[in-house]
C-alpha positions in Angstrom: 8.0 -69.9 -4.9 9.6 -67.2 -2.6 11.4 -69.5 0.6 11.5 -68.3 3.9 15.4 -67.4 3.6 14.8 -65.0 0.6 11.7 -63.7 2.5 13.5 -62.4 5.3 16.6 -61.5 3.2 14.5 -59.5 1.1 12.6 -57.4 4.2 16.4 -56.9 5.8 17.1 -55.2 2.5 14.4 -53.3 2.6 15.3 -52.0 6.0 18.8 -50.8 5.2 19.2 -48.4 1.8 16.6 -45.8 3.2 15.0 -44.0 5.9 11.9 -42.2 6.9 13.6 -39.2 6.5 10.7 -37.1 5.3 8.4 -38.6 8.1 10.1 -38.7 11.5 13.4 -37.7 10.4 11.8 -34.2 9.0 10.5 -33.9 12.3 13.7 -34.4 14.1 15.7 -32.3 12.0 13.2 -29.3 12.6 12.8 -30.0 16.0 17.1 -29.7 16.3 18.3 -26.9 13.7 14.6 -25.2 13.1 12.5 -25.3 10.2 15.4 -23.3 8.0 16.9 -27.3 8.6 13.4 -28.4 6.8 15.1 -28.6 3.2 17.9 -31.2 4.1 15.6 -34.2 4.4 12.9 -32.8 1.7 15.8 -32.5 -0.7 17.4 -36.0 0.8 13.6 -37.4 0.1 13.0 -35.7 -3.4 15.9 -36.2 -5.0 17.2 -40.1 -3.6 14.7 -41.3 -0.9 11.4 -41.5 -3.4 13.7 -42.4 -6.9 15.3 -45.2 -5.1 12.1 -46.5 -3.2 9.7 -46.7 -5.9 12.8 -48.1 -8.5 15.3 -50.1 -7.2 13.7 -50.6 -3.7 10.7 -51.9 -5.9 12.8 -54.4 -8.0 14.8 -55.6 -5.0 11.1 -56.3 -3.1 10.1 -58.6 -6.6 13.4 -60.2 -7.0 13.9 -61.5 -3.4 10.0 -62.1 -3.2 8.7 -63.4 -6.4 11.9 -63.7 -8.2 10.9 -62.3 -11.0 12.1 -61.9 -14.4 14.1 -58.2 -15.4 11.2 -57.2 -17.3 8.8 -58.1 -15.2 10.1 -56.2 -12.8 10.1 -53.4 -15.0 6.6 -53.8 -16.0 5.6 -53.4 -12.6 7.5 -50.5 -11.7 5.6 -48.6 -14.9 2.5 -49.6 -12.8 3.2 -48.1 -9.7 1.1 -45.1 -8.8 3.9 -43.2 -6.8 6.2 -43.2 -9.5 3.7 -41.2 -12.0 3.1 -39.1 -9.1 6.1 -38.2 -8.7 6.7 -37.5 -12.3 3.9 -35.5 -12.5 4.8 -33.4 -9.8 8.0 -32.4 -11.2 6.1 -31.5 -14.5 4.0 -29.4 -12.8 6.7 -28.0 -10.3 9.0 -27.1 -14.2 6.0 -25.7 -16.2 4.9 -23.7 -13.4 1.4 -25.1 -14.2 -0.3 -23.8 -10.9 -2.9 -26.5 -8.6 -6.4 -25.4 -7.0 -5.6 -24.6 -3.4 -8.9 -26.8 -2.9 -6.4 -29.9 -4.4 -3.2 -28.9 -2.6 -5.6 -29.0 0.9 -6.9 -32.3 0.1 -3.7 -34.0 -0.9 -2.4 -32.2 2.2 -5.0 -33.5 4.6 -4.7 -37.2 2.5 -0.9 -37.3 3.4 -0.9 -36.0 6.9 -3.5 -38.9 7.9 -1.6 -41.2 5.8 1.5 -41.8 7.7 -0.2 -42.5 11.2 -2.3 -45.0 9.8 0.5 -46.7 8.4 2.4 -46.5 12.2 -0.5 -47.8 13.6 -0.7 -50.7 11.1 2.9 -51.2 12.3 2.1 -51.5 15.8 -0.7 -54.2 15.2 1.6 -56.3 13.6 4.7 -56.0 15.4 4.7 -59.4 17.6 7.1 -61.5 20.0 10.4 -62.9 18.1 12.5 -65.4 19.3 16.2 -64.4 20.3 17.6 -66.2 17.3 15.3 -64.4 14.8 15.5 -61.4 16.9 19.7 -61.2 15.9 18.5 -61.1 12.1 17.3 -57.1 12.7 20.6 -56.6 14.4 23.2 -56.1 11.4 20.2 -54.5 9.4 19.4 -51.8 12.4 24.0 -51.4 12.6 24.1 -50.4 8.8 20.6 -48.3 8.8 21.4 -46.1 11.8 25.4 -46.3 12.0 27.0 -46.7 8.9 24.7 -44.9 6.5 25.1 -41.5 8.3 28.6 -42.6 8.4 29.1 -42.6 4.8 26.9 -39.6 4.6 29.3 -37.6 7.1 32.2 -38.7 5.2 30.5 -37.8 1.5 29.8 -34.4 3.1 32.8 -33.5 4.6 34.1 -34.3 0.6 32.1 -31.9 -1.0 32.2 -29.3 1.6 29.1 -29.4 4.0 29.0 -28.2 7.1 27.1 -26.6 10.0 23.9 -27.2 10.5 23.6 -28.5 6.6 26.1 -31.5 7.2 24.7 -32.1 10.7 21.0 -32.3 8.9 22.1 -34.5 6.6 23.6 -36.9 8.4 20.9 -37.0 10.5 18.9 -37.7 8.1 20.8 -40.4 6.6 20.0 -42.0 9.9 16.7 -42.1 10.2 14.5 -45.4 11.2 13.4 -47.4 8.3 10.9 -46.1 6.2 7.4 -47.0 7.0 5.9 -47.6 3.5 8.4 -50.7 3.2 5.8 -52.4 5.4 3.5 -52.1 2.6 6.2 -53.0 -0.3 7.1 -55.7 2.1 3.8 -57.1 2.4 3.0 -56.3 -1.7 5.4 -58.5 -2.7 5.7 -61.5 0.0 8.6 -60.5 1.9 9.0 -61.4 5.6 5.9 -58.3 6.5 6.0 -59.3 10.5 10.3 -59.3 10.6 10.9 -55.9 8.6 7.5 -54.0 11.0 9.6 -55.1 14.1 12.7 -54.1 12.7 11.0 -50.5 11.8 9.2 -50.6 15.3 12.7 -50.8 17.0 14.6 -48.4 14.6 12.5 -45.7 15.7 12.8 -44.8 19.5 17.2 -45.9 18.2 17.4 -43.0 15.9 15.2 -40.9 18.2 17.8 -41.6 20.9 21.0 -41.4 18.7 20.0 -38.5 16.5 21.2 -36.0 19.9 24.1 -37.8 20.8 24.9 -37.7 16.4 24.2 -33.2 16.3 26.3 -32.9 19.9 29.4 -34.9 18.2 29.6 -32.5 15.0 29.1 -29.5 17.1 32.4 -30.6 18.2 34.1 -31.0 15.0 36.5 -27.8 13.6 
C-alpha cells in the first residue's frame, strides 16, 4: 500500500530532476536570445529531459507509489507509449525515412493543443494547502529553480559554454517543473494535488528569475 509519506516524497521527486524546458522554458529562451536560442532546450529536452522522464522519472513514480518490484518496474517502462515514440523518432530521424506532411500537421496540431490542456487540468486541481504542507514544496521549488541551473552553469563553464549558449542552458535547467509529472503523478498514486501546486507556483518563479538569471551572466568575463 503506497502511505501518505511516500506519496508526497515521491511527487517532491518528481518536481526536482527536470523541467518543462521544451514547454515554457523554449518559450522563454526564444523570447530572451531569439529563435537561434531554440536548440538549447530542444537538445536539453531530446537528449536528457525525455530519456530521463519516461526511464528513471517512470521507475522513481512506481517505486515511491506502488513500490514495486525491479522488474516490474521495467515491464512497465516497455509499455509506455512515449518511450517507443521516441525510439521511433530517432529511427526515422537516422534512416532518413521521410513522414507525410499530412502526419507531421496532425502530430503538430495534437501536441500544440496538448500542453494547454494539461495547464488547465493543472489549474483545476491546484487547491488551498495548509502552511505546514505548504513548506514541503519549498526545498523541492530551491533545488528545481536554484541549484539545478547552478550545477548546470558550473558543468558549462567546465566544458567551455558560453554566450548566449551557457546563458540558454542554464536557463533551461531552470525551468518550472514539467507538466506531464501531473499525469505520472497521478498514473502511479503519488501525492497528484501537492506536486500540481508545486508546478503551479514554479511557474510565474522561473518566469520571474529566468531575467534576473540572463542579466547576471551578461556580466560574467
Amino acid at each position: 500500500p503506497v502511505t501518505p509519506y511516500h506519496s508526497v516524497q515521491g511527487a517532491m521527486v518528481q518536481a526536482v530532476p527536470q523541467g518543462d524546458t521544451l514547454g515554457i522554458g523554449l518559450g522563454v529562451v526564444v523570447g530572451m536570445y531569439g529563435e537561434e536560442a531554440a536548440g538549447v532546450p530542444i537538445m536539453y529536452t531530446l537528449l536528457a529531459a525525455m530519456i530521463y522522464i519516461w526511464t528513471i522519472g517512470v521507475m522513481a513514480a512506481r517505486y515511491y507509489g506502488t513500490r514495486a518490484s525491479t522488474f516490474t518496474q521495467l515491464q512497465e517502462l516497455v509499455r509506455m507509449p512515449p518511450l517507443w515514440a521516441l525510439l521511433l523518432a530517432w529511427l526515422l530521424k537516422l534512416t532518413g525515412i521521410p513522414l507525410p506532411s499530412s502526419l507531421l500537421q496532425t502530430c503538430e496540431l495534437l501536441s500544440t493543443a496538448a500542453i494547454p490542456l494539461i495547464i488547465f487540468s493543472v489549474g483545476l486541481s491546484v487547491g488551498w494547502h495548509p502552511p505546514r504542507r505548504m513548506l514541503v514544496m519549498i526545498p523541492a521549488l530551491f533545488l528545481r529553480l536554484v541549484v539545478c541551473p547552478g550545477i548546470a552553469f558550473l558543468v558549462g563553464r567546465q566544458i567551455g559554454l558560453s554566450g548566449n549558449v551557457l546563458a540558454a542552458t542554464v536557463i533551461s535547467s531552470a525551468a518550472s517543473c514539467y507538466v506531464v509529472g501531473v499525469m505520472v503523478a497521478d498514473e502511479y498514486g503519488l501525492d497528484t494535488d501537492l506536486y500540481a501546486a508545486t508546478l503551479g507556483i514554479s511557474i510565474p518563479l522561473f518566469v520571474l528569475l529566468a531575467p534576473l538569471y540572463g542579466e547576471w551572466m551578461s556580466r560574467l568575463p
